[in-house]
BALO-506213 format. One record per residue (C-alpha): residue number from 1; x, y, z; residue in three letters. Coordinates in nm, 4 decimals. Example, Ala and Ser with C-alpha at 12.3 -4.5 7.8 and 13.67 -1.06 7.14 Angstrom:
BALO-506213
 pos     east    north       up code
   1   1.2300  -0.4500   0.7800  Ala
   2   1.3670  -0.1060   0.7140  Ser
***
This chain:
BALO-506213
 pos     east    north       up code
   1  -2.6618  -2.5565   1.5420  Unk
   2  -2.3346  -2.3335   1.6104  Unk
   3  -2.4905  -2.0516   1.4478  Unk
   4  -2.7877  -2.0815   1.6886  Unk
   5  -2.5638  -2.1339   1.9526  Unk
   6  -2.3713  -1.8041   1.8649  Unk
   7  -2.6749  -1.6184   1.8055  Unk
   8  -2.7528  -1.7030   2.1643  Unk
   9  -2.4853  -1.6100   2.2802  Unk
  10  -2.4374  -1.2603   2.1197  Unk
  11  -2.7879  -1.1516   2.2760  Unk
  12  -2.7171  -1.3130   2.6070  Unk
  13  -2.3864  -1.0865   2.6098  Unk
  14  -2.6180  -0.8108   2.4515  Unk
  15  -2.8539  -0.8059   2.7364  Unk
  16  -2.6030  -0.8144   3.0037  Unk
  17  -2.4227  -0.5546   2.8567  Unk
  18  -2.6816  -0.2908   2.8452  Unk
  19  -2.8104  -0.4615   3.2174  Unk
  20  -2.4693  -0.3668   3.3167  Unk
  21  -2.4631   0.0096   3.1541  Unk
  22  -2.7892   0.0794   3.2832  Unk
  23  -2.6845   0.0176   3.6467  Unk
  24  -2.3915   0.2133   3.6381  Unk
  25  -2.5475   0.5074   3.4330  Unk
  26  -2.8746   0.4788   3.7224  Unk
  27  -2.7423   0.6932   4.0162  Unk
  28  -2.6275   0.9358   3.7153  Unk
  29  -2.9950   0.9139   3.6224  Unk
  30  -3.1228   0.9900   3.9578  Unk
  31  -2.9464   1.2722   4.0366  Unk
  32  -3.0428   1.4648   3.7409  Unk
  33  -3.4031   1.3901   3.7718  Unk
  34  -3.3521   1.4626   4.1654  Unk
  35  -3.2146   1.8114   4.0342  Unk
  36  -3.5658   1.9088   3.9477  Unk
  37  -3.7478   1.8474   4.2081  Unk
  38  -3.8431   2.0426   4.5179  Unk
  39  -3.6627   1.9636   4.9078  Unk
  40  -3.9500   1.7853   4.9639  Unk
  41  -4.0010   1.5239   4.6927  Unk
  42  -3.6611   1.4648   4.6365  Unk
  43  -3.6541   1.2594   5.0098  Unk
  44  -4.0677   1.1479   4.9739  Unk
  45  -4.0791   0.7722   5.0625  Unk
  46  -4.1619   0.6424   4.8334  Unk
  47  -3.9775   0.8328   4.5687  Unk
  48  -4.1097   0.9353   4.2209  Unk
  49  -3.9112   0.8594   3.8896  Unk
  50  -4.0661   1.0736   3.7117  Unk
  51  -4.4331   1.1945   3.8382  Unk
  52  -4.3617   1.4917   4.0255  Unk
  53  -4.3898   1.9211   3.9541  Unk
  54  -4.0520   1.9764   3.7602  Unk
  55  -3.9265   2.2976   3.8506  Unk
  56  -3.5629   2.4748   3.8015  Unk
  57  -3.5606   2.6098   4.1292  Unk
  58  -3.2603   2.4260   4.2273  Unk
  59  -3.1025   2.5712   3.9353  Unk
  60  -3.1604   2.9415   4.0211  Unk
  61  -3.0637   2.8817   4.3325  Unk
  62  -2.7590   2.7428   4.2676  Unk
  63  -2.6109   3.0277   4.0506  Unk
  64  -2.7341   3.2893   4.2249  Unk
  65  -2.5597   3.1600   4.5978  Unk
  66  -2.2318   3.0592   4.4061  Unk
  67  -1.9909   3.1510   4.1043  Unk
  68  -2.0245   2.8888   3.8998  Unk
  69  -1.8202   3.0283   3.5843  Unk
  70  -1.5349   3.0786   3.8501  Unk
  71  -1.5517   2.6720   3.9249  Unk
  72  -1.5742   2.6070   3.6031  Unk
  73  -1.2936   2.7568   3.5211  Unk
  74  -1.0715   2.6731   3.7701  Unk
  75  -1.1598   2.2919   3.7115  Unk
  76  -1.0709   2.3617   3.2946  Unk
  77  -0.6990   2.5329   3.4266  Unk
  78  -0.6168   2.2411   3.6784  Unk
  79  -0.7300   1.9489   3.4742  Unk
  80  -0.5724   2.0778   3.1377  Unk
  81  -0.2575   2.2265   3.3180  Unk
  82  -0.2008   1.9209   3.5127  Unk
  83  -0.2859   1.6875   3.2000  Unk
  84  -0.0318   1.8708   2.9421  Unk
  85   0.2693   1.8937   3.2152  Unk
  86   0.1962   1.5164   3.3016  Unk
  87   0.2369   1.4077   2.9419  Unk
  88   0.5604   1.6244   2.8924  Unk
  89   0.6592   1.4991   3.1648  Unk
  90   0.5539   1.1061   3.1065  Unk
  91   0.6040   1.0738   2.6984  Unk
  92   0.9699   1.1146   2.7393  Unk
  93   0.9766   0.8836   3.0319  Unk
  94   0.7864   0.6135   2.8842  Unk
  95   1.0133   0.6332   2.5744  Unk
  96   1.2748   0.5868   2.7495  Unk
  97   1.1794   0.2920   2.9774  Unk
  98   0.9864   0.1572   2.6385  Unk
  99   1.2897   0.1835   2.3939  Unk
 100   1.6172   0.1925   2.6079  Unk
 101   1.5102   0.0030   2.9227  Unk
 102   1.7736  -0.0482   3.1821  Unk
 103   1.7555  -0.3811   3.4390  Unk
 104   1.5978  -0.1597   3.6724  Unk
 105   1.2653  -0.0295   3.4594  Unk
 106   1.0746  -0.2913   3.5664  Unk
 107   1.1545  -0.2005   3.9214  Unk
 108   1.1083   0.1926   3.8732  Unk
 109   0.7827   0.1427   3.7448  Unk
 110   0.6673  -0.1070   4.0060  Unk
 111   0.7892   0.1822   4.2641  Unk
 112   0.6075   0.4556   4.0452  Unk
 113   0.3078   0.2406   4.0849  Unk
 114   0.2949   0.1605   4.4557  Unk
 115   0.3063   0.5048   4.5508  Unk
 116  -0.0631   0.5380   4.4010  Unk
 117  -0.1236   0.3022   4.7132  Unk
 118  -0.0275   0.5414   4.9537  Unk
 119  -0.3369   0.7084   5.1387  Unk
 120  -0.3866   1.0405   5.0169  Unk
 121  -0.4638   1.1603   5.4003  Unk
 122  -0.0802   1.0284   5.4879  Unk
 123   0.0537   1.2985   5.3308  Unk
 124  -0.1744   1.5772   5.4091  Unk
 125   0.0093   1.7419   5.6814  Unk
 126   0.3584   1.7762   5.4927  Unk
 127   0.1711   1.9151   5.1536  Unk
 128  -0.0667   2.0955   5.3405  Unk
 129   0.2388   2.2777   5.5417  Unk
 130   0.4688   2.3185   5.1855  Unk
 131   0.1753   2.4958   5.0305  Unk
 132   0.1157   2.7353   5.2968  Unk
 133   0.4703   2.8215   5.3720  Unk
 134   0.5308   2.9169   4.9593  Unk
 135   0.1989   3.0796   4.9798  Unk
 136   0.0325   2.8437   4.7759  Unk
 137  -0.2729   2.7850   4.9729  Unk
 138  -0.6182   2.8529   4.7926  Unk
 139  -0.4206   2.8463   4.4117  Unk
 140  -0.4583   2.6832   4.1389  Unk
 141  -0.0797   2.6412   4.0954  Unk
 142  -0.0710   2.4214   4.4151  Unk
 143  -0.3411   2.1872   4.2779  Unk
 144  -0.1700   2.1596   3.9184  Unk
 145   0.1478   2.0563   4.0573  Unk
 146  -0.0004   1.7657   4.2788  Unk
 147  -0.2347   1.6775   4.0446  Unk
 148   0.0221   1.6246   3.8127  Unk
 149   0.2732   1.4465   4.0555  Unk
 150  -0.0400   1.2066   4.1840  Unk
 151  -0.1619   1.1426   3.8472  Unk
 152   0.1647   1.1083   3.7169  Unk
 153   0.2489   0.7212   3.7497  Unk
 154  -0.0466   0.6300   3.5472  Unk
 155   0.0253   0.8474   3.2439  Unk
 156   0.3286   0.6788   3.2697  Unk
 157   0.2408   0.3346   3.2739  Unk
 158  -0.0168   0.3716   3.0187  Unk
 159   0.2112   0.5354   2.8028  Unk
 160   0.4384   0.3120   2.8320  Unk
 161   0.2293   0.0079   2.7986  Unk
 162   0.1036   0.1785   2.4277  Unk
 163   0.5045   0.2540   2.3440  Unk
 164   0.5779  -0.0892   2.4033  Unk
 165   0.3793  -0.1810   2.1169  Unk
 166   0.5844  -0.0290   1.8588  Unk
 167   0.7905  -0.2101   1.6704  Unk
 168   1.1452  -0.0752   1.7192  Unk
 169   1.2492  -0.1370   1.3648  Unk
 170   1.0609   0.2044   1.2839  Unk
 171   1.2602   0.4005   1.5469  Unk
 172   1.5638   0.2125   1.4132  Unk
 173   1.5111   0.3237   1.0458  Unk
 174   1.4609   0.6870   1.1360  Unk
 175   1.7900   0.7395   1.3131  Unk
 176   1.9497   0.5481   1.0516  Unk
 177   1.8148   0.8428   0.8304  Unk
 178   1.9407   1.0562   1.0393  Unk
 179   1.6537   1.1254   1.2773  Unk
 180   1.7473   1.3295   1.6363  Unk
 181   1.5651   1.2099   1.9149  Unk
 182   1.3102   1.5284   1.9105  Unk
 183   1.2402   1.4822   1.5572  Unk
 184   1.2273   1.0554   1.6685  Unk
 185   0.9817   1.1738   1.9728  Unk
 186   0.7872   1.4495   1.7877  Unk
 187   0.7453   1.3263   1.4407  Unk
 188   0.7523   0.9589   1.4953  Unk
 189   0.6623   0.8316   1.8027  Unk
 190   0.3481   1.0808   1.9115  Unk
 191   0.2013   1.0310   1.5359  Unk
 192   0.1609   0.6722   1.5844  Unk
 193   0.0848   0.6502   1.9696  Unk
 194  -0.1811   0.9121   1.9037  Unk
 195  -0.4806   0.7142   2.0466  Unk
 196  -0.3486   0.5769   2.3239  Unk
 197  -0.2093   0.9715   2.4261  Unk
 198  -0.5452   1.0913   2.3128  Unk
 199  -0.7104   0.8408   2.5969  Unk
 200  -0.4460   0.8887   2.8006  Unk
 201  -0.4649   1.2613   2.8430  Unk
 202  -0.8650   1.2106   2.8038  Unk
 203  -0.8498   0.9867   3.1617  Unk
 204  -0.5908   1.1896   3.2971  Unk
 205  -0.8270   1.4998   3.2691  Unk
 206  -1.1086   1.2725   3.4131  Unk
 207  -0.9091   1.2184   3.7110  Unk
 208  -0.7902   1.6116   3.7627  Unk
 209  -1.1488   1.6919   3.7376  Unk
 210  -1.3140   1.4430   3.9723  Unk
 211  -1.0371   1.4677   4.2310  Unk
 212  -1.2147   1.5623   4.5583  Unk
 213  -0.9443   1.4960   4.8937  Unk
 214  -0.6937   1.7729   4.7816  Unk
 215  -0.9285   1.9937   4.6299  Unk
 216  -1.1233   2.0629   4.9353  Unk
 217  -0.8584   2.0348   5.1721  Unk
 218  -0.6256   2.3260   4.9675  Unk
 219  -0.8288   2.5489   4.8387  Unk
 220  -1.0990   2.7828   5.0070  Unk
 221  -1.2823   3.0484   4.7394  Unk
 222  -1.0303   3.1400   4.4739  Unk
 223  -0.9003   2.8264   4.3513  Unk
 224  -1.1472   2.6128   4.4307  Unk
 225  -1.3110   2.3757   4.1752  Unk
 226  -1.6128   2.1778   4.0488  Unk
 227  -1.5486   1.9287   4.3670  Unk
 228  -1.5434   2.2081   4.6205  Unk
 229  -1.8628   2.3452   4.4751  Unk
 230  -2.0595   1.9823   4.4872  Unk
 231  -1.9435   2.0336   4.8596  Unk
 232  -2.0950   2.3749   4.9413  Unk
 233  -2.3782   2.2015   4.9338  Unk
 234  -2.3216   2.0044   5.2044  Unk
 235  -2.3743   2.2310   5.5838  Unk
 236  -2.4270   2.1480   5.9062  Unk
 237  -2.7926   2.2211   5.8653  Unk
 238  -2.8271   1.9058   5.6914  Unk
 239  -2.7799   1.8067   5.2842  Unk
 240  -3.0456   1.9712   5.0706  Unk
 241  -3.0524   1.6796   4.8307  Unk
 242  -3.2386   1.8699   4.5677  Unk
 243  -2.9966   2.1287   4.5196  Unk
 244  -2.7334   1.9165   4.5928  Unk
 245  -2.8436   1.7145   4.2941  Unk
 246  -2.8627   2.0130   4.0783  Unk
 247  -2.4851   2.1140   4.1593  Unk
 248  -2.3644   1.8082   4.1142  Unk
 249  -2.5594   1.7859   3.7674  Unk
 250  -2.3540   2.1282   3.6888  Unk
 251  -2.0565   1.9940   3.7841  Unk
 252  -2.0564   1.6572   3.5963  Unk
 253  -2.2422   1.7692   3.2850  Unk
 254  -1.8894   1.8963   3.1006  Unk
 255  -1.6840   1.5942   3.1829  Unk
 256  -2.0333   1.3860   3.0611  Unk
 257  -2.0364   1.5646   2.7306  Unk
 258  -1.6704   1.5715   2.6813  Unk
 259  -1.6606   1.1417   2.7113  Unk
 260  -1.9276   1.1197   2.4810  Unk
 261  -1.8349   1.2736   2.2262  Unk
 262  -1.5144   1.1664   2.2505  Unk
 263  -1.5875   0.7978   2.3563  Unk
 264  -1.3914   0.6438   1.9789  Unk
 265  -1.1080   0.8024   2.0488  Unk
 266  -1.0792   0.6630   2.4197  Unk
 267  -1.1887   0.3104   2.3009  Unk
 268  -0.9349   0.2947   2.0089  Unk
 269  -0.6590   0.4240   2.2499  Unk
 270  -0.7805   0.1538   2.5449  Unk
 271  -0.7569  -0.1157   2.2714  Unk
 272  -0.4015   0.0140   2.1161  Unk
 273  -0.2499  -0.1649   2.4072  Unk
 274  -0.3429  -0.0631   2.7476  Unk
 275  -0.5590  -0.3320   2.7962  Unk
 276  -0.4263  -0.6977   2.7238  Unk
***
């Protein structure tokens, strides 16, 4: 009887499951197939799934009116740059508040965390006027740096959170043997926190690459990434879904591949400790 009862159960929790995943992955779904079809069938009432002339129009028309490889780029430099100098940044921070915390960690990282509820748009003037007065405007510099400042209380928190579940007794024994604190960080520490960095750095980069507000509001031609280029799309004229669709398949397609294939290591670092 409990075995039929836990059978149950299991395919119950099955069948939501996938219900679940397939609702989220649907618009994902619809905008690729949406990529391939003409203006006109991609806003016919009612739409077609899948019963309509496939072309690549979209496609060519997309990389012949914009630089793609130049997007791409810039959204590889900003999201890696701002990833690596949050984590140098963040490891050493989390070990400390992790391994020497003071009575006022708990506090700091409250503070660190509330200022990821500050509206992005409140602090658009002041950034907006830095950046233009260093010359900053339309670089990718700019973005890394607030990328990595806004992005920066997570890394922390998650880091810490995965630190925290360390035993101490390991640190203990390797400066008993003599152990510096780079050689403790370095050789210790980062070898067994390795998944939870790995998914750390692999959300952080999610983050950096689907940031939109600062992106569009800093940047013009040069600098400007994926985000920008999903917005070229969008003109006074009116949205041309279809091609819409089709950049916005470009733009999401590396980021797609990238957290599938690297979907274990972001599961074993979310289960290391991040989530309790």
């Amino acid at each position: 009887m409990a075995r039929a009862i836990s059978k149950r159960r299991t395919v119950i929790v099955t069948i939501l499951a996938w219900t679940i995943g397939l609702l989220i992955f649907f618009p994902i779904l619809w905008t690729v197939i949406t990529s391939f079809k003409t203006e006109a069938e991609a806003i016919a009432d009612p739409p077609s799934l899948f019963w309509f002339n496939w072309t690549l129009e979209n496609y060519n028309v997309v990389n012949a009116r914009s630089n793609y490889p130049l997007h791409f780029m810039n959204s590889v430099i900003i999201s890696l740059g701002s990833t690596l100098i949050g984590l140098a940044i963040a490891v050493p921070a989390a070990w400390s508040m992790a391994f020497v915390p003071s009575k006022q960690t708990k506090n700091i990282l409250m503070w660190m965390l509330s200022t990821k509820m500050l509206p992005s748009v409140g602090v658009l003037i002041p950034i907006y006027l830095i950046s233009r007065n260093l010359g900053l405007l339309d670089s990718r510099i700019a973005l890394v740096v607030i990328l990595t400042l806004i992005n920066l209380p997570i890394i922390v928190w998650m880091l810490y959170t995965y630190f925290k579940e360390i035993p101490i007794d390991i640190l203990e024994a390797a400066r008993m043997d003599g152990a510096s604190l780079k050689s403790e960080i370095l050789y210790i520490l980062t070898p067994m926190a390795l998944p939870g960095i790995a998914s750390t750095m692999l959300l952080n980069i999610i983050l950096a690459w689907n940031e939109a507000f600062w992106t569009l509001n800093l940047t013009a031609a040069k600098a400007a990434p994926l985000t920008a280029f999903i917005a070229s799309y969008s003109s006074p004229e009116g949205l041309f879904y279809a091609k819409l669709s089709a950049a916005s398949t470009m733009a999401i397609a590396p980021i797609l591949i990238m957290g599938w294939f690297s979907q274990k290591q972001l599961v074993r670092g979310l289960t290391f400790g991040a989530v309790k």
